[in-house]
VEXDREN-2710 file (C-alpha; in Angstrom, 1 decimal):
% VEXDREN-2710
k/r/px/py/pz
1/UNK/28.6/-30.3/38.2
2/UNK/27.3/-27.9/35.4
3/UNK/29.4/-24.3/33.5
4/UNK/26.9/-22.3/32.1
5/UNK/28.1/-20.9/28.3
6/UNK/27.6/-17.6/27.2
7/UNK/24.4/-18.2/25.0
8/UNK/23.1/-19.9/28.6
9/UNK/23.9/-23.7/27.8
10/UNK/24.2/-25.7/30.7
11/UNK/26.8/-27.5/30.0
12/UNK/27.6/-31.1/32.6
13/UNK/31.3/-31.8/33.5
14/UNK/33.7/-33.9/35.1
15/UNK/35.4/-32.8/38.4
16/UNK/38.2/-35.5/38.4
17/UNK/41.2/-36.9/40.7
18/UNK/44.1/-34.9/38.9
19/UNK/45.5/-37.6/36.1
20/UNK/48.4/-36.8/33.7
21/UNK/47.3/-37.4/30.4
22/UNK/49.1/-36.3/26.9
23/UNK/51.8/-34.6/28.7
24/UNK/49.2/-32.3/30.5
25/UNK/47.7/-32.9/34.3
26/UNK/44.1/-33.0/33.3
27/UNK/41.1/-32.2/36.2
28/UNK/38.0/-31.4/34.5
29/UNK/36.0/-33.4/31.4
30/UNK/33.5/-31.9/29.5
31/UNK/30.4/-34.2/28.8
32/UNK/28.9/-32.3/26.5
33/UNK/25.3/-33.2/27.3
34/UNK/22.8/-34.8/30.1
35/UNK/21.8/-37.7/27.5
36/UNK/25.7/-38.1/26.7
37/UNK/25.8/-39.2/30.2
38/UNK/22.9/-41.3/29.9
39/UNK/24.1/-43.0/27.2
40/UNK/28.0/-43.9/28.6
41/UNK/26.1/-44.7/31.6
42/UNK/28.4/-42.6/34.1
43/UNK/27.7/-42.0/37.8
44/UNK/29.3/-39.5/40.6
45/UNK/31.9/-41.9/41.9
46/UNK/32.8/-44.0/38.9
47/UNK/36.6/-44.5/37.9
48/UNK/37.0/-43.6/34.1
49/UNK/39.0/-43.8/31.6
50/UNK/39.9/-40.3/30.0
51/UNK/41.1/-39.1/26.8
52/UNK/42.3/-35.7/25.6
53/UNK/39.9/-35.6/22.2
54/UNK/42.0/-34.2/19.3
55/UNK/45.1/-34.0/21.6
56/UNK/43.2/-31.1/22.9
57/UNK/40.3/-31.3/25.4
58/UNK/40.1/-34.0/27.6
59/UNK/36.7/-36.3/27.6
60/UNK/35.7/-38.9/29.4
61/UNK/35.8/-41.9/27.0
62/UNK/34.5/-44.7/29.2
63/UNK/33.5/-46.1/32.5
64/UNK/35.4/-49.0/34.0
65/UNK/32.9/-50.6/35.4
66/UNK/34.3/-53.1/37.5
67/UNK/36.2/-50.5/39.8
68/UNK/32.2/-48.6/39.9
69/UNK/31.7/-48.1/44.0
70/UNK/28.1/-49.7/45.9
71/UNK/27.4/-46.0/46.5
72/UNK/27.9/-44.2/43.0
73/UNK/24.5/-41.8/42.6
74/UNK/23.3/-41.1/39.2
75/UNK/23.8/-37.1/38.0
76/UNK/20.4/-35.1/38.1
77/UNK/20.6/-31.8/36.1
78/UNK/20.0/-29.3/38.4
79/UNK/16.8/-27.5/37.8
80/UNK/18.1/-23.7/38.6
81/UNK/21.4/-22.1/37.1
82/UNK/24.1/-22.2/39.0
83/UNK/25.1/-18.7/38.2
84/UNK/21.9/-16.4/38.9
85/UNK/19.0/-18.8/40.6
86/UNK/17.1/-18.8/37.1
87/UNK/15.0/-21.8/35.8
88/UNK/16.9/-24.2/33.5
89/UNK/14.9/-25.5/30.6
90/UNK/15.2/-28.2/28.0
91/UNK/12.9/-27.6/24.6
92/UNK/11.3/-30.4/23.0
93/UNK/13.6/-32.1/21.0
94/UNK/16.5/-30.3/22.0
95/UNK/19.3/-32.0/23.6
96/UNK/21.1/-29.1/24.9
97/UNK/19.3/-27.6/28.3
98/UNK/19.4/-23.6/29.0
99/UNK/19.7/-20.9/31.8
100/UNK/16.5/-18.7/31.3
101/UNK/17.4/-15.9/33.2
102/UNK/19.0/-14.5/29.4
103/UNK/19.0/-10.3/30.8
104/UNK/20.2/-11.2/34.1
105/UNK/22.5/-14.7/34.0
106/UNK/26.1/-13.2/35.2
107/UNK/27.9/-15.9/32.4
108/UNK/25.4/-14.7/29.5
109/UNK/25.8/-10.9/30.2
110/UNK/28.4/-9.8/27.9
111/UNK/26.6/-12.0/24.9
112/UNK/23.4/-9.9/26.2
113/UNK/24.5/-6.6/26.2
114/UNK/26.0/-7.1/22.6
115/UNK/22.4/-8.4/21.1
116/UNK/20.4/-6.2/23.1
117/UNK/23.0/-3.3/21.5
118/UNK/23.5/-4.3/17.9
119/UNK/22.0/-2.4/14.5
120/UNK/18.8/-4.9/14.1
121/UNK/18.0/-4.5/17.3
122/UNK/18.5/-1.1/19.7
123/UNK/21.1/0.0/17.0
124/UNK/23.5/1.6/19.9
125/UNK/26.5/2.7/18.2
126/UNK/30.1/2.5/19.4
127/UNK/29.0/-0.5/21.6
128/UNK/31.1/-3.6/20.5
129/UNK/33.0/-6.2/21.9
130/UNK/35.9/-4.9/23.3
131/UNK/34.1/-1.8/25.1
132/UNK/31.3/-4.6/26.5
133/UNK/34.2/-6.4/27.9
134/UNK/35.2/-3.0/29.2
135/UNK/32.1/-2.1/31.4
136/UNK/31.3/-5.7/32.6
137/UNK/34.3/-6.7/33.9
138/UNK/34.5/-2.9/35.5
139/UNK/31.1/-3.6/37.1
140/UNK/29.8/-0.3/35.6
141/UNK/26.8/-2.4/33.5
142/UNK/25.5/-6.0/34.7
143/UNK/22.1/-5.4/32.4
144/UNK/20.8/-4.0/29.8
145/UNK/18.9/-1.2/32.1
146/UNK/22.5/-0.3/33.5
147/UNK/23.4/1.3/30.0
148/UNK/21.2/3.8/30.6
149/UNK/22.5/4.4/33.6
150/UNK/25.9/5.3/32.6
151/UNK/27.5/8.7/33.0
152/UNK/30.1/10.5/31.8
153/UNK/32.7/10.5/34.2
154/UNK/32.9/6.2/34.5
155/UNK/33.2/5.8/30.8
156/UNK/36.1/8.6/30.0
157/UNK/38.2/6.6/32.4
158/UNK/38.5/3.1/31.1
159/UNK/40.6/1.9/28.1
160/UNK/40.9/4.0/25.0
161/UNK/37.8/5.9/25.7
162/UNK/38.4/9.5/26.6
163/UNK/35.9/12.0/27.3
164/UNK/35.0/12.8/23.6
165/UNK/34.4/9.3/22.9
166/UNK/33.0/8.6/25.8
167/UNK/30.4/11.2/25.1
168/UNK/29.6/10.4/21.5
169/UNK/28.6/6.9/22.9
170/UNK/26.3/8.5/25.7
171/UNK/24.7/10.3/22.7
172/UNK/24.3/6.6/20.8
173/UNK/22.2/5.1/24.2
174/UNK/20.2/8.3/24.6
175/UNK/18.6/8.2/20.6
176/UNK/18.2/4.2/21.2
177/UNK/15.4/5.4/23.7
178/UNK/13.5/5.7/20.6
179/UNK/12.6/2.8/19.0
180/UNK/9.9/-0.2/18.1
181/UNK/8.5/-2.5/19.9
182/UNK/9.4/-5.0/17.8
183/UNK/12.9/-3.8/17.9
184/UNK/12.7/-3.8/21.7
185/UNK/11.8/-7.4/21.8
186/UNK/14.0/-9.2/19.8
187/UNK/17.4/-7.1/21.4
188/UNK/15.6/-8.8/24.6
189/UNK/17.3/-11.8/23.0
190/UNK/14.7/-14.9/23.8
191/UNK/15.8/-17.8/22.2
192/UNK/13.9/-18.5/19.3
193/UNK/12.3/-15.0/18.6
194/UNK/14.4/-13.5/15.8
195/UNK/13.4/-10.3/13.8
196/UNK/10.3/-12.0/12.0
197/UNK/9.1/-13.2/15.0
198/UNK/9.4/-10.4/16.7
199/UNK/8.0/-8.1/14.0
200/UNK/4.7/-10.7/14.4
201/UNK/4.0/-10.2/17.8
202/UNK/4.2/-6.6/17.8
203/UNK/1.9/-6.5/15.0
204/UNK/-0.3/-9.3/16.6
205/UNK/-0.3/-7.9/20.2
206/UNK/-0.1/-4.2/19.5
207/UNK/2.0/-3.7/22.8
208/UNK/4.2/-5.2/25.5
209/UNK/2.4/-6.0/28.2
210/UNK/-0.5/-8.2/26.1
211/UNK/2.8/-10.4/25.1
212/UNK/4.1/-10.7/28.6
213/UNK/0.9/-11.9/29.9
214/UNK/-0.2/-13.8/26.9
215/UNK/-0.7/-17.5/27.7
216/UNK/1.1/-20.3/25.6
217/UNK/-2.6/-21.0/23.7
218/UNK/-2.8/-17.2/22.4
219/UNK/0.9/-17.0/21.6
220/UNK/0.1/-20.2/19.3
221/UNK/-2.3/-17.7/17.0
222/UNK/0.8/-15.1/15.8
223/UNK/1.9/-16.1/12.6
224/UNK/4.6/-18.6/12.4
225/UNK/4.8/-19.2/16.5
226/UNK/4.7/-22.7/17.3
227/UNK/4.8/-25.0/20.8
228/UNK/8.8/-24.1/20.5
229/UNK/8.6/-20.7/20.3
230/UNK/5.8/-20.3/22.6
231/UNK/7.7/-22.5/25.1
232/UNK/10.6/-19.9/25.3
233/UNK/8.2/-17.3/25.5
234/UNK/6.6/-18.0/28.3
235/UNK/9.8/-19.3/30.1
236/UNK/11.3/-16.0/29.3
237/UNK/8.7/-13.9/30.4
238/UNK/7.6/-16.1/33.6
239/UNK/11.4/-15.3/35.2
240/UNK/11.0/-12.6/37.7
241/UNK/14.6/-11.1/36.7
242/UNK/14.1/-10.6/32.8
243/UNK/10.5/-9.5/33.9
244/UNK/12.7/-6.5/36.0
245/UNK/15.0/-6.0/33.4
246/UNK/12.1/-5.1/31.2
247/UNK/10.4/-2.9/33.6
248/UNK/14.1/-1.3/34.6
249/UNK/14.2/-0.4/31.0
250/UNK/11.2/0.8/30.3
251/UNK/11.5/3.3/33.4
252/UNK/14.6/4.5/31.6
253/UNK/12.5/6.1/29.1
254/UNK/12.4/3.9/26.4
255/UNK/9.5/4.6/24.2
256/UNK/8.1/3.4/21.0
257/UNK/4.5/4.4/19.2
258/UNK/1.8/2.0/20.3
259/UNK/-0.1/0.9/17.0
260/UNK/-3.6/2.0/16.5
261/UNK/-5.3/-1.3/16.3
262/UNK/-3.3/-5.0/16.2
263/UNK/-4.0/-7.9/14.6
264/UNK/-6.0/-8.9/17.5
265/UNK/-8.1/-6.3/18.2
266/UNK/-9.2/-6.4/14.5
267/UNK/-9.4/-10.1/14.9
268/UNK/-12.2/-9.4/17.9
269/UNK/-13.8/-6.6/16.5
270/UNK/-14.9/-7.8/12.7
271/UNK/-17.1/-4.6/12.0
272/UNK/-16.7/-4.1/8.5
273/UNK/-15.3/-0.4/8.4
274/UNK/-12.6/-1.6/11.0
275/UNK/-11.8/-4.9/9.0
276/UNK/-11.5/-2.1/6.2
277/UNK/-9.2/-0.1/8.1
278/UNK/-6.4/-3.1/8.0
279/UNK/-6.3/-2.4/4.3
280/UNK/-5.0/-5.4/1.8
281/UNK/-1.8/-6.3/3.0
282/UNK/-2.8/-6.6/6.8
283/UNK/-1.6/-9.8/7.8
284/UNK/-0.6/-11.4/4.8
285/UNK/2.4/-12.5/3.9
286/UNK/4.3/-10.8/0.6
287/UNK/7.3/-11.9/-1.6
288/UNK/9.1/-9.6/-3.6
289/UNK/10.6/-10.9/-6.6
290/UNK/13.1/-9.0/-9.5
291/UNK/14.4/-5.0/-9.2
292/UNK/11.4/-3.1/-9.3
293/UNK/11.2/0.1/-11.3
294/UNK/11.7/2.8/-8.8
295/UNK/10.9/1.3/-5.7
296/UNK/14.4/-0.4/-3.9
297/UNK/14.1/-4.4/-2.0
298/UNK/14.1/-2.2/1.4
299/UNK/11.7/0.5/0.1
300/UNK/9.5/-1.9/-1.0
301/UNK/9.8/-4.2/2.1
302/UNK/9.0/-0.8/4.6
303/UNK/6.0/0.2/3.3
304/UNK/5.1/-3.9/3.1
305/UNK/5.7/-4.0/6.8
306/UNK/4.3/-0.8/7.8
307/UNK/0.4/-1.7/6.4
308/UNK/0.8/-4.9/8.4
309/UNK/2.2/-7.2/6.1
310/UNK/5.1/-9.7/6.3
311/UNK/7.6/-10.1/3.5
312/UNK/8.9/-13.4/3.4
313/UNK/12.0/-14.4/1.7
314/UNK/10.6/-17.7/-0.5
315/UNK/7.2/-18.5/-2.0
316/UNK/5.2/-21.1/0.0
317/UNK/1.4/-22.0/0.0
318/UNK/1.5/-19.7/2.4
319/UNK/1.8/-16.8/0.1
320/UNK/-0.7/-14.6/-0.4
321/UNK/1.3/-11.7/-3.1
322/UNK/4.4/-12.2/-4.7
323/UNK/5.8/-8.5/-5.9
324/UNK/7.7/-8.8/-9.5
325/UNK/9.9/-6.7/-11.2
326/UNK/12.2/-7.2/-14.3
327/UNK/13.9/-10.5/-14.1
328/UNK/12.1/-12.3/-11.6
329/UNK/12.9/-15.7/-11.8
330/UNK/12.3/-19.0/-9.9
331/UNK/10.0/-17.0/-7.3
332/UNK/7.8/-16.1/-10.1
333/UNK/7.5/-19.2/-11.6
334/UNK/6.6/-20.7/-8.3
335/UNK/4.0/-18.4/-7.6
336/UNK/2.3/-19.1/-10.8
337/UNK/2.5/-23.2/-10.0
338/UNK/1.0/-22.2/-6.8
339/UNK/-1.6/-19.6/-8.0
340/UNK/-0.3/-17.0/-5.8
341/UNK/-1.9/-13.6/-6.5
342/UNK/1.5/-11.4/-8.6
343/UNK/1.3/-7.9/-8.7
344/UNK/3.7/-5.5/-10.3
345/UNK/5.2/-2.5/-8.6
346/UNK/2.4/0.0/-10.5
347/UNK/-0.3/-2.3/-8.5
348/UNK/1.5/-2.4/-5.3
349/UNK/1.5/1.5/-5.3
350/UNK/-1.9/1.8/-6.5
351/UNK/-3.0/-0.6/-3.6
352/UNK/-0.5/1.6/-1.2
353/UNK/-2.7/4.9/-1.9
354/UNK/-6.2/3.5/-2.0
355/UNK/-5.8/2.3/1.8
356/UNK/-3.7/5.4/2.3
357/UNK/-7.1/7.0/0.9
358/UNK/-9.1/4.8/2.9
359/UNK/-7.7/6.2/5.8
360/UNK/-7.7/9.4/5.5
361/UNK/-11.2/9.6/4.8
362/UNK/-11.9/7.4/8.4
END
């Protein structure tokens, strides 16, 4: 049968006749993979021959198959997890196949919980590792939306919490109700999507419920999403319990500012004092290069990201500004080979306050 891991792999194994191997009685083999089994040819039935790999975990090294019964039946991957119901899936060129029900999936909850509250994402402090263990396995949170759900009284009484502590954390989950919607989605933890992805769609989309609904062809026009991508997207989104998880949380009050027009909007609507409104960096992708005068990486990098731009970390054909300060090095030089438009910080901020102008004056 299958174990699901905590990141959601499904993971095939062995259910064996006890067998005393390496001073150990051994019952259970992993096997690692559905083409694993393909490939050593084993069926539900078979007598093997089985080997502890390392002196440690015990595989199944081979079938013997002169002992193989008339009635052994090939293993079919089941097509739901075991765990919580949800669709498995298997990406394109991925060997490894995955439980999609990520908010929901009992075995995946405690990896879910810490995503969904680390700084990069809802930034809940005082939420780590050993207080998740806490809460799961005290049935106080099995999602995300459960956090906010919490009260005073259940958290003062587990381990080393007390009531001060346990407040101070209630205090953390309330100001993570404010946030952005690109923060929102990648603590939602959808394989695939990391920050810059997730930073992309909310500019693309504008809000949540365009990227729920979006079919895999419009998904395909955000910057950097491929079939892959796309493909977990939708999988993730088309799961009934992730789609309630989001909805659970949402009716818990979290809130982040809508933007005034996305990438899409603007791309449907080219009238030219709209186009304007995008200002230069709308959609193009920045490097910065070197310490800038006055401006930090991050300082730089917000404002970047906040007229629409995305700062990438390497200079590509793709490029369409590379910011330089003193010392920039390789990035510049590879920006010039490309013929990549360079700015220096005094341009950047002079570009900065024109659309700022701009702006103002729609």
């Amino acid at each position: 049968d299958v174990q699901v891991g905590r990141t959601g792999a499904i993971t095939p194994v062995a259910r064996l006749q006890p067998v005393f191997v390496g001073g150990t009685t051994v019952s259970n083999a992993t096997l690692h993979n559905e083409g694993e089994i393909r490939r050593k040819d084993l069926r539900i039935g078979d007598t093997v021959i089985v080997r502890r790999a390392g002196d440690v975990i015990p595989e199944v090294a081979a079938v013997i198959y002169a002992k193989r019964p008339a009635n052994a039946r090939e293993f079919v991957m089941p097509t739901r997890c075991p765990q919580c119901n949800s669709h498995i899936e298997k990406l394109e060129g991925e060997v490894i196949a995955r439980c999609t029900g990520g908010l929901f999936c009992p075995a995946q909850r405690k990896q879910a919980l810490l995503h969904f509250a680390q700084r990069r994402a809802m930034g809940i402090e005082g939420l780590g590792d050993k207080l998740v263990e806490q809460i799961v396995d005290a049935q106080l949170v099995r999602t995300p939306a459960d956090l906010y759900r919490l009260g005073l009284t259940a958290l003062a009484q587990l381990e080393r919490m007390g009531e001060k502590s346990a407040s101070n954390l209630l205090d953390g989950i309330e100001k993570s109700k404010h946030t952005t919607l690109a923060k929102f989605l990648f603590g939602l933890g959808i394989r695939h999507v990391g920050e810059s992805t997730a930073k992309d769609l909310a500019k693309y989309f504008g809000n949540l419920d365009a990227i729920i609904h979006a079919p895999h062809e419009e998904l395909l026009l955000v910057n950097d999403v491929g079939p892959v991508v796309a493909q977990s997207l939708r999988h993730f989104f088309d799961e009934l319990h992730n789609r309630e998880v989001v909805e659970q949380l949402r009716a818990c009050g979290i809130v982040w500012a809508e933007q005034t027009m996305s990438i899409k909007e603007a791309d449907a609507n080219t009238a030219p004092d709209k186009a304007k409104a995008l200002g230069p960096f709308a959609g193009k992708t920045v490097v910065l290069t070197g310490t800038l005068p006055t401006l930090s990486r991050e300082d730089a990098k917000q404002q970047l990201e906040a007229v629409g731009a995305k700062v990438a970390g390497s200079v590509s054909k793709k490029t369409d500004f590379v910011i330089a300060g003193a010392e920039a090095g390789s990035k510049l030089d590879k920006a010039v080979e490309l013929g990549v438009a360079v700015l220096d910080e005094a341009q950047l901020i002079e570009m900065l306050a024109d659309h700022s102008r701009q702006e103002k004056s729609n």
